[in-house]
C-alpha positions in Angstrom: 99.4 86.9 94.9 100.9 83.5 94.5 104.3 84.9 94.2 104.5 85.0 98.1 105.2 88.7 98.0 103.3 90.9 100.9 100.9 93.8 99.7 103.9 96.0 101.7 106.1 94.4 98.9 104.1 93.7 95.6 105.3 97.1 94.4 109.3 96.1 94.4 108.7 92.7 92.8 110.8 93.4 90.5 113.3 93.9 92.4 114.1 90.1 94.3 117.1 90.6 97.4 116.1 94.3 97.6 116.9 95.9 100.6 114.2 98.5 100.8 114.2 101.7 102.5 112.9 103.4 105.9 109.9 105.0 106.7 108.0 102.2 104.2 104.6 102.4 105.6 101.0 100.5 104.9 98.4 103.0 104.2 95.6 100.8 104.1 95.0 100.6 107.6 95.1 97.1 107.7 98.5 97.0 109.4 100.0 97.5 112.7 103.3 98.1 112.4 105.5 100.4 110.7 108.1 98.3 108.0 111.8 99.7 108.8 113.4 96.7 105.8 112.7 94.2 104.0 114.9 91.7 102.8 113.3 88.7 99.8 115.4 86.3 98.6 114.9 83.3 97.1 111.4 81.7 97.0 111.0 77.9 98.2 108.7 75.2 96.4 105.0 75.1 96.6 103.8 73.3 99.2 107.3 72.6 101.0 107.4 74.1 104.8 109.4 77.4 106.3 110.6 77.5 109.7 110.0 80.9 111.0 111.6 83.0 113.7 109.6 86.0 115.4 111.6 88.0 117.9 109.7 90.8 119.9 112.0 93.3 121.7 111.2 96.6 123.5 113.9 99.0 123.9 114.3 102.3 125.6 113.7 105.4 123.4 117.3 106.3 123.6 118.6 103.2 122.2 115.4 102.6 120.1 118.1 103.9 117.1 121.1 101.9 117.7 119.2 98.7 117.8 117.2 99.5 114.4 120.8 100.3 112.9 122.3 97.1 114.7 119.4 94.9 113.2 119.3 96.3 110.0 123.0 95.1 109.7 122.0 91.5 110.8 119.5 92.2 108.1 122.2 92.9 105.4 124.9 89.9 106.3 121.7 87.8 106.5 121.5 87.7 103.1 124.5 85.8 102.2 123.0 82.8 104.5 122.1 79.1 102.7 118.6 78.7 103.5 117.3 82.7 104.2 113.9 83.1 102.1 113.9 87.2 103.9 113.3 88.5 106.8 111.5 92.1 108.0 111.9 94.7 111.1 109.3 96.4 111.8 108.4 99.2 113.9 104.7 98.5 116.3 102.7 101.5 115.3 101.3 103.1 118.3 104.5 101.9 120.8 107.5 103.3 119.0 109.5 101.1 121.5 108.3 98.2 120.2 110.1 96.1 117.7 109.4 93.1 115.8 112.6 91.2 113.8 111.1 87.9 111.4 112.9 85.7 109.7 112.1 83.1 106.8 113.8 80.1 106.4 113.4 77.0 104.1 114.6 74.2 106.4 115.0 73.6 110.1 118.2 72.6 108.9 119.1 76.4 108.1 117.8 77.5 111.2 119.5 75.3 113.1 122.8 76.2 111.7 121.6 80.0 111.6 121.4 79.3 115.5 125.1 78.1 115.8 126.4 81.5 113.8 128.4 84.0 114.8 125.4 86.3 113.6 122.8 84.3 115.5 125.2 85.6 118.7 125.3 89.3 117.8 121.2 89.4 117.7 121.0 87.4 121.3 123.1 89.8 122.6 121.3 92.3 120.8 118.3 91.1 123.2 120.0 91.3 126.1 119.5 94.8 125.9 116.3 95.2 126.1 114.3 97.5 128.0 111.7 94.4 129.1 112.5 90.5 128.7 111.7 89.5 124.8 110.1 87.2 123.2 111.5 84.7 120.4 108.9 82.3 118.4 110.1 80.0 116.2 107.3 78.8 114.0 106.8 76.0 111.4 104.5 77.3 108.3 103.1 74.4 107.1 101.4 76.0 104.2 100.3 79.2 102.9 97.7 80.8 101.4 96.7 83.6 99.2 94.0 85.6 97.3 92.9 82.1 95.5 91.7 80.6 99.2 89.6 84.2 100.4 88.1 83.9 96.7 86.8 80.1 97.5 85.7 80.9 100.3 84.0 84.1 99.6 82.4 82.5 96.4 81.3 79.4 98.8 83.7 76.6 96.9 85.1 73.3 99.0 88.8 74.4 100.0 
């Protein structure tokens, strides 16, 4: 899977910028979370870093549908941003209150300005209504690996 494409999203490959529906689900078992929409855009250079943004936010039940609707928007004028390599919202399976909202992007540069937008200010307030205080990650992905690495090291070869 060099193609940086997640097992949820080998099957739309074909389809690069996508939006793709609700109610996507993993039926492996492998995953924890239930994917609401996905958004891939453009892929970034071997080896070159992505900055990363994780939000977690609870919500109460009765407003568990105008936030998925509100971030699914953020998710659609997202993709006209310099710098977006897709983000995902997913849904925790097992606390239907829970949501997770990640972002990919190919500089800090582009995150940084991301954090200066207009839409940047419509998801903080976004998480200032939530049912519990959320938590925002911003990671840096230095590199990343695929089936080639689990194969090496399966088979015992130096990594």
């Amino acid at each position: 899977m060099s193609s940086g494409i997640s097992y949820l999203n080998r099957r739309h490959a074909g389809w690069p910028g996508r939006s793709i529906s609700s109610n996507t689900f993993a039926k492996t078992g492998l995953f924890d979370r239930h994917e609401i929409v996905t958004f891939r855009g453009t892929g970034i250079a071997r080896g070159s870093g992505v900055i990363q943004t994780v939000l977690k936010i609870k919500v109460s039940p009765n407003r568990m549908n105008d936030l998925v609707q509100a971030l699914k928007s953020l998710t659609v004028s997202a993709r006209a941003e310099h710098g977006l390599i897709g983000c995902t919202l997913y849904q925790e399976v097992g606390d239907e209150t829970a949501l997770r909202f990640i972002e990919d992007w190919q500089t800090e540069d582009d995150l940084e300005n991301q954090i200066r937008s207009n839409r940047y200010t419509q998801l903080l307030a976004l998480m200032e209504t939530a049912a519990e205080l959320p938590s925002l990650e911003f990671r840096t992905v230095a590199q990343t690996r695929g089936l080639d690495y689990l194969q090496a090291v399966r088979s015992g070869a130096k990594t």
